[in-house]
Backbone as JSON, one array per atom type, in Angstrom:
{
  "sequence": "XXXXXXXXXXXXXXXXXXXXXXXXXXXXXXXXXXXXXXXXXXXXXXXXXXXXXXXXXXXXXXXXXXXXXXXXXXXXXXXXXXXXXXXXXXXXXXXXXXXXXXXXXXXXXXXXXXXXXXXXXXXXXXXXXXXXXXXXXXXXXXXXXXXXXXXXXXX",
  "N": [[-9.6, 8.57, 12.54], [-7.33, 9.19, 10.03], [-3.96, 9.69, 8.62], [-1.84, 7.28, 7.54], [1.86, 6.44, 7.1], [3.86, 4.64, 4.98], [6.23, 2.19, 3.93], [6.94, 2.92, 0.51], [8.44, 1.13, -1.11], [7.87, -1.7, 0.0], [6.91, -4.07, 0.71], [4.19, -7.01, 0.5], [4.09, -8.17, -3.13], [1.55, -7.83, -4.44], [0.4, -6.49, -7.02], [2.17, -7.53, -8.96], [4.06, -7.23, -12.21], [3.82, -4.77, -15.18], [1.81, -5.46, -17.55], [1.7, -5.38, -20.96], [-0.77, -4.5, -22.85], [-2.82, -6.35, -25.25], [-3.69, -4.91, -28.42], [-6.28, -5.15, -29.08], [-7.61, -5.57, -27.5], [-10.21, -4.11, -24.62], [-9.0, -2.36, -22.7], [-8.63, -2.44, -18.66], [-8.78, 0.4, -16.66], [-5.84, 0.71, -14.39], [-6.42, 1.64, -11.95], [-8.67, 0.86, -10.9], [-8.27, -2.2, -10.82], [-5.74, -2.08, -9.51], [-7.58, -1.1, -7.17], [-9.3, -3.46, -6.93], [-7.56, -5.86, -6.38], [-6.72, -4.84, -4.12], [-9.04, -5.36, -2.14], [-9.85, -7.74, -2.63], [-7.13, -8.71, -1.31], [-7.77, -8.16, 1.38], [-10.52, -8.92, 1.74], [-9.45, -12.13, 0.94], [-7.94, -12.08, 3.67], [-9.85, -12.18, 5.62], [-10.94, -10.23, 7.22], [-13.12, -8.69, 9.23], [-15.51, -6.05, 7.4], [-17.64, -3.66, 6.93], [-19.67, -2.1, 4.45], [-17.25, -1.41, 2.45], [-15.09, 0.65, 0.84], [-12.98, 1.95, -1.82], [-10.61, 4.11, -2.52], [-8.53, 5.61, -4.74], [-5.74, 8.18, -5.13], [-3.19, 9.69, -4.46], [-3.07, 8.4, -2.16], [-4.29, 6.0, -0.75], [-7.42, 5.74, -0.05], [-9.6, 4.65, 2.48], [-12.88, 3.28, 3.65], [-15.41, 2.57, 5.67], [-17.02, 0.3, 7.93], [-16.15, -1.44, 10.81], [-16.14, -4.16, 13.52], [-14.51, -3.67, 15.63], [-11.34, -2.12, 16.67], [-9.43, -3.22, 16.79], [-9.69, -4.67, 14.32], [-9.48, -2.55, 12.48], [-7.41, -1.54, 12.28], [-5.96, -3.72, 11.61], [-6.66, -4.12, 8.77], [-6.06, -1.62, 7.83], [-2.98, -1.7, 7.88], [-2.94, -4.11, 6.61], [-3.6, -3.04, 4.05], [-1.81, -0.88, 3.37], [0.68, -2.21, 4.15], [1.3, -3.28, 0.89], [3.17, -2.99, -1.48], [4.21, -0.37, -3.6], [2.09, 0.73, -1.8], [1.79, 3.97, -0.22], [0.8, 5.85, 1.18], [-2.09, 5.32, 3.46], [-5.05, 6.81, 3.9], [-7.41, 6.49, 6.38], [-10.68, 6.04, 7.39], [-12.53, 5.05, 8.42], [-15.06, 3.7, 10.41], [-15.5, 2.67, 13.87], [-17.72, 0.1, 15.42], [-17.7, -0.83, 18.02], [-15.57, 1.06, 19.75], [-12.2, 0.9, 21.36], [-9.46, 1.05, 22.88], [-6.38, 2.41, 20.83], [-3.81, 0.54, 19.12], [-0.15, 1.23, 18.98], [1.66, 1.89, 16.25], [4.5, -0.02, 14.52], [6.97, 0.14, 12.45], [9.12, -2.25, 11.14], [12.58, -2.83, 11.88], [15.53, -3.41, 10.14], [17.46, -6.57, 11.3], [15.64, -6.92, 13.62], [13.9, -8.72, 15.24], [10.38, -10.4, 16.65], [10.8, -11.11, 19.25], [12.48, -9.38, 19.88], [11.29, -6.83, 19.49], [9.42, -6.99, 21.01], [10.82, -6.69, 23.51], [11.58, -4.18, 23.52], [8.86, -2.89, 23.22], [7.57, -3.69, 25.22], [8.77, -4.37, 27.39], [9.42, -6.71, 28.12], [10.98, -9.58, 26.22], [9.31, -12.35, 26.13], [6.84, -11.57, 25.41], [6.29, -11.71, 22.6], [4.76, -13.45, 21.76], [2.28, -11.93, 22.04], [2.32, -9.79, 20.17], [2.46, -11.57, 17.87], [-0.31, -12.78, 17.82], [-1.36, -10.32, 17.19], [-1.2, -9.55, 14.95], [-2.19, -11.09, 13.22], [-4.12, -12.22, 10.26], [-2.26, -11.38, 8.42], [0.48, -11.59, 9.49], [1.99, -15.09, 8.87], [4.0, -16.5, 10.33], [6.62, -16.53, 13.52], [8.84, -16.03, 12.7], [8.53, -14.81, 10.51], [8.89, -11.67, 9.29], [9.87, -8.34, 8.01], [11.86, -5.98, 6.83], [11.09, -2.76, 7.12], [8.27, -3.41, 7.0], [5.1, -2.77, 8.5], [4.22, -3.22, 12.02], [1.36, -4.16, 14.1], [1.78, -3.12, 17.63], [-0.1, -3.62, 20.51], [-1.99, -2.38, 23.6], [-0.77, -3.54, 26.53], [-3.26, -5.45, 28.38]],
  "CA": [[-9.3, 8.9, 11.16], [-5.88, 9.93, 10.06], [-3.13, 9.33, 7.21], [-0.45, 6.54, 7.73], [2.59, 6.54, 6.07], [4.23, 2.97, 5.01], [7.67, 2.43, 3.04], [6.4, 2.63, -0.72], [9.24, -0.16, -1.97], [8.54, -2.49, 0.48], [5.73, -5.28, 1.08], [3.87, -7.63, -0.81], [3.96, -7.64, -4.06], [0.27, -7.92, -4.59], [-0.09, -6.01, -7.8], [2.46, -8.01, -9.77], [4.16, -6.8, -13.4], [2.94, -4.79, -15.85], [2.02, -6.42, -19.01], [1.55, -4.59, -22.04], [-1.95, -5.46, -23.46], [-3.31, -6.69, -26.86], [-4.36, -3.27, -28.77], [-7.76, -5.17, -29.78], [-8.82, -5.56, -26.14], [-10.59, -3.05, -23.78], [-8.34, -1.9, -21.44], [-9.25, -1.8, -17.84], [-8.15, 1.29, -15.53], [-5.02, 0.21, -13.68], [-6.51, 2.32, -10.47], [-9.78, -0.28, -10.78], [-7.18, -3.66, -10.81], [-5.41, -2.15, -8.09], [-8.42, -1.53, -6.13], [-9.78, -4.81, -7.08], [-6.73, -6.02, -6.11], [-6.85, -4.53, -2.89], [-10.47, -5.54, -1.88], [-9.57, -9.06, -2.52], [-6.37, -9.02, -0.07], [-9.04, -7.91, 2.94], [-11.41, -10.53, 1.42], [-8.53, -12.8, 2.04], [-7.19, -12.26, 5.06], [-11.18, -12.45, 6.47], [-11.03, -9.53, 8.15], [-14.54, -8.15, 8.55], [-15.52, -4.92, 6.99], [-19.11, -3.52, 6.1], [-19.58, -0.99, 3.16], [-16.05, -1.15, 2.12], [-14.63, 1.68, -0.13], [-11.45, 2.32, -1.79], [-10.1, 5.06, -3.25], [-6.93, 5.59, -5.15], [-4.96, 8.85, -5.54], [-1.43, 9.57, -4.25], [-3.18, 7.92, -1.37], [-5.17, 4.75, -0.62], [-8.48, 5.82, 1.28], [-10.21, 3.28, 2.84], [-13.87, 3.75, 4.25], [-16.53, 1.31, 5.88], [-17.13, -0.02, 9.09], [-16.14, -2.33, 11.33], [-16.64, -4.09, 14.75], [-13.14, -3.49, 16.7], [-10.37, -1.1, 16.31], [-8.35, -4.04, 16.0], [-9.82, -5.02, 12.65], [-9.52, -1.12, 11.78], [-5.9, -1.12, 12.15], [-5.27, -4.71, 10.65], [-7.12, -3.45, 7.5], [-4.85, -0.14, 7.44], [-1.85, -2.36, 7.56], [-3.14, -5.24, 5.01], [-3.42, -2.07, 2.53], [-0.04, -0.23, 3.62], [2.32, -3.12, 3.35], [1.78, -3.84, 0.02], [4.5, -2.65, -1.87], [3.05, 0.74, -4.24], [1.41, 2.08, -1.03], [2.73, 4.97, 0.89], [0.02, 6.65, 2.36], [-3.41, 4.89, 3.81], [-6.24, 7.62, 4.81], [-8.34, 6.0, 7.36], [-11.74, 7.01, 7.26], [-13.0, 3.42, 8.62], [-15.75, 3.65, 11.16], [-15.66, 1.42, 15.03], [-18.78, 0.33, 16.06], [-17.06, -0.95, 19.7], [-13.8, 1.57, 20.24], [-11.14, 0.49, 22.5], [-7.81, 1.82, 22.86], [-5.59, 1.89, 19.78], [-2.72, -0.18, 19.09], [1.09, 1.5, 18.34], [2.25, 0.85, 14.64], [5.66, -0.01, 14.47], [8.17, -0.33, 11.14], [10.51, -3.04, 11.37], [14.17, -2.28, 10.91], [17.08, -4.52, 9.89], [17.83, -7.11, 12.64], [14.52, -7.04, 14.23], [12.58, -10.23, 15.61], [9.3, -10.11, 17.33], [11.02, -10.77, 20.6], [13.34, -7.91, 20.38], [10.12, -6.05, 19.37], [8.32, -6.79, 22.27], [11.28, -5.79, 24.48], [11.47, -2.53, 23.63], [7.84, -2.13, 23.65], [6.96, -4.4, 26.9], [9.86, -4.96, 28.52], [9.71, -8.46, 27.7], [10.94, -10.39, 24.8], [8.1, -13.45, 25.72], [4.86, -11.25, 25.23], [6.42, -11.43, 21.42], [3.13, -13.95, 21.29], [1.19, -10.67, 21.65], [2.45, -9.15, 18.95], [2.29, -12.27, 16.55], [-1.41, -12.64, 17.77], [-2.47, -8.88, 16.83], [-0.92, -8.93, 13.33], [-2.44, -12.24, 12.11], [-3.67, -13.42, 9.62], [-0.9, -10.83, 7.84], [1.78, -12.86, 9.5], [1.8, -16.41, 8.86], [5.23, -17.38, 10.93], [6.48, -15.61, 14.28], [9.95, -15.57, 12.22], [8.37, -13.77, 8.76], [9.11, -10.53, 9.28], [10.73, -7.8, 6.89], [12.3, -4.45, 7.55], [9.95, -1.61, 6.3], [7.38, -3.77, 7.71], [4.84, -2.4, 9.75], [2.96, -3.93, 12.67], [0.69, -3.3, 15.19], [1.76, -3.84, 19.09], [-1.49, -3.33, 21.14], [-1.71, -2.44, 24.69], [-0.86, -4.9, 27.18], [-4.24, -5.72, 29.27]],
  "C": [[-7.92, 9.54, 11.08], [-5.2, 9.05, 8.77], [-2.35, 8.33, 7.71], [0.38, 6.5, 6.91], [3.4, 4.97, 6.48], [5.6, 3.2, 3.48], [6.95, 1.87, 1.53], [6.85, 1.33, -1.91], [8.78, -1.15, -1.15], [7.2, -3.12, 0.89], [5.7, -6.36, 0.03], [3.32, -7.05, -2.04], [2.5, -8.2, -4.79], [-0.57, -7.21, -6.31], [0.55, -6.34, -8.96], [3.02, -7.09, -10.9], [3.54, -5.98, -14.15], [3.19, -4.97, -16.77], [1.42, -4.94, -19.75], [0.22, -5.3, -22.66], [-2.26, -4.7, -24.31], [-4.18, -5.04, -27.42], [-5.68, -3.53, -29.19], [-8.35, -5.17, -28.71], [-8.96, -4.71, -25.12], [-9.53, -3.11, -23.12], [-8.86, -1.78, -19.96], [-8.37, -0.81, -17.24], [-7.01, 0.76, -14.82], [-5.59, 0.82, -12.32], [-7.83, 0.57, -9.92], [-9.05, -1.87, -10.74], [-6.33, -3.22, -9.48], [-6.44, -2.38, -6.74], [-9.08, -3.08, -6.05], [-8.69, -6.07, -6.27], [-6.38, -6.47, -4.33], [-7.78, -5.39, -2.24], [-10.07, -7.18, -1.92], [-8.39, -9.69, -1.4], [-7.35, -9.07, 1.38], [-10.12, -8.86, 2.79], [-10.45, -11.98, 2.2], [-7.66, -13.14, 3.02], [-8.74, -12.09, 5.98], [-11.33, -11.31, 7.71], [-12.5, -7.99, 8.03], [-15.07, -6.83, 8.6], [-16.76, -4.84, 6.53], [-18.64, -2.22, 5.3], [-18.1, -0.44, 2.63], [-16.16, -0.58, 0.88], [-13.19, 1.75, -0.41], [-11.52, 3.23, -2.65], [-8.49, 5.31, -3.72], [-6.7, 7.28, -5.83], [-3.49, 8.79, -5.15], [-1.82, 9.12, -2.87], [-4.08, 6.44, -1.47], [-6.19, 5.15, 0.25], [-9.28, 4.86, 1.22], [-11.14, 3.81, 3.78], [-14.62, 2.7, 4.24], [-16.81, 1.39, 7.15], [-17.12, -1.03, 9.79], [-16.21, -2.67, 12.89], [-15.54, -3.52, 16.17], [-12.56, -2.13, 15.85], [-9.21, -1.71, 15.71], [-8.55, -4.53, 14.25], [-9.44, -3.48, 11.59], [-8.43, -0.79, 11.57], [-5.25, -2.53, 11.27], [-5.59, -4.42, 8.99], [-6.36, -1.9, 6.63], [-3.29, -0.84, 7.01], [-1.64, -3.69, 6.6], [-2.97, -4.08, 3.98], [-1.98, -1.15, 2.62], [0.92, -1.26, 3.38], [2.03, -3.86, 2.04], [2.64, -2.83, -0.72], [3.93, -1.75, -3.16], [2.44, 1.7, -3.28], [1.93, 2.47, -0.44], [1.72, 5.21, 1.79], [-1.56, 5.93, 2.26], [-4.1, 6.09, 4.81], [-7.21, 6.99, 5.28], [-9.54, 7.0, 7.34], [-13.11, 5.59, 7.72], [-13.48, 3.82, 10.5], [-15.66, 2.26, 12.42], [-17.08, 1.6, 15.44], [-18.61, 0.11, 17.65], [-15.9, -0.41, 19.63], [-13.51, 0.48, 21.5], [-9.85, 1.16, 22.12], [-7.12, 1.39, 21.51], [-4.46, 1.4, 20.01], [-1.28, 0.89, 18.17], [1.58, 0.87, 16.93], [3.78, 0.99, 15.03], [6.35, -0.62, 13.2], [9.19, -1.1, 11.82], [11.5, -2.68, 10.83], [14.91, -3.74, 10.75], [17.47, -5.36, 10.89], [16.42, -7.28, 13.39], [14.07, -8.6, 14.61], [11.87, -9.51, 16.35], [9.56, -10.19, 19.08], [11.61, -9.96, 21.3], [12.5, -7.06, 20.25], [9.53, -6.15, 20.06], [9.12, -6.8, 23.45], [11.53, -4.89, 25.0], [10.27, -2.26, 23.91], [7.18, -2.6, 25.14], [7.76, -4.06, 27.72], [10.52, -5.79, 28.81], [9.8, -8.92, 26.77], [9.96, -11.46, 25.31], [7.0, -13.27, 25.7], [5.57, -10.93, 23.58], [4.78, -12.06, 20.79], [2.05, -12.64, 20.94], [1.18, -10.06, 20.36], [2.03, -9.55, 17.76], [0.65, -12.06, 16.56], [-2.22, -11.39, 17.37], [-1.59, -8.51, 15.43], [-1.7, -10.4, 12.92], [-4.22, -12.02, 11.63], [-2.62, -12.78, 8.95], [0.54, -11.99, 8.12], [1.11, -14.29, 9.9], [2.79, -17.25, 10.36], [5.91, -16.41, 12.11], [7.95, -14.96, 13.61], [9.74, -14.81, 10.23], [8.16, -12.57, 9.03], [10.21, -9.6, 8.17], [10.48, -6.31, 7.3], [10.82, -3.37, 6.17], [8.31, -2.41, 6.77], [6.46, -2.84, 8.57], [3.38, -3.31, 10.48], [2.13, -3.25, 13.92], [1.25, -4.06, 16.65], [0.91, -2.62, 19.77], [-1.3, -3.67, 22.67], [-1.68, -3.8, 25.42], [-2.12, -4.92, 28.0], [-4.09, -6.07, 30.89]]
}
């Protein structure tokens, strides 16, 4: 359990415009459209979560349970890089621990193979890296500064 902090300008933009709506029709909550919002990114990126919770103040808490650590950290970083969130409070239950994985913010210039030289040693375990952020990243070259990913011990 713990807070993460994630660059508040900078992800996807998952929550879109805001429109000005019709004065005859209900209004919903903007916190309830974000979370809704939310809940549907982790829907689609299939990453599996029991009794999922969200909460919205000047943070994003996120509570449930899942089977890895790896899904516990891809789920922290599906809700941190969208672009609005700063801070994700983890509060997301492992039913199998294992060692956690290093987050890392991408800077300016970055690729995944210069990212896995500094952290390996080797730019060609960049595969590792792509493999423990997906489904988030689609491409091993879609990356964006303020980014953050996870690189997970080497085995």
């Amino acid at each position: 359990m713990g807070l993460f902090s994630f660059l508040k300008n900078a992800g996807s933009k998952l929550f879109g415009k805001k429109k000005a709506a019709p004065a005859a029709t209900a209004e919903v909550p903007e916190e309830l459209s974000k979370i809704d919002a939310l809940k549907g990114e982790i829907s689609r990126l299939n990453i599996p979560i029991s009794g999922l919770s969200l909460e919205m103040s000047e943070a994003i808490t996120v509570s449930g349970q899942t089977p890895t650590q790896a899904d516990k950290e891809k789920i922290i970083l599906a809700l941190g890089n969208v672009e609005g969130i700063g801070v994700v409070e983890d509060k997301i239950e492992v039913t199998n621990p294992e060692p956690e994985a290093v987050f890392y913010t991408v800077q300016k210039g970055d690729s995944l193979s210069k990212i896995s030289k500094a952290q390996y040693g080797d730019p060609m375990k960049y595969n590792t890296i792509f493999e423990a952020n997906k489904p988030m990243l689609k491409d091993v070259d879609e990356i964006y500064p303020g980014q953050v990913l996870r690189i997970p011990p080497l085995s």
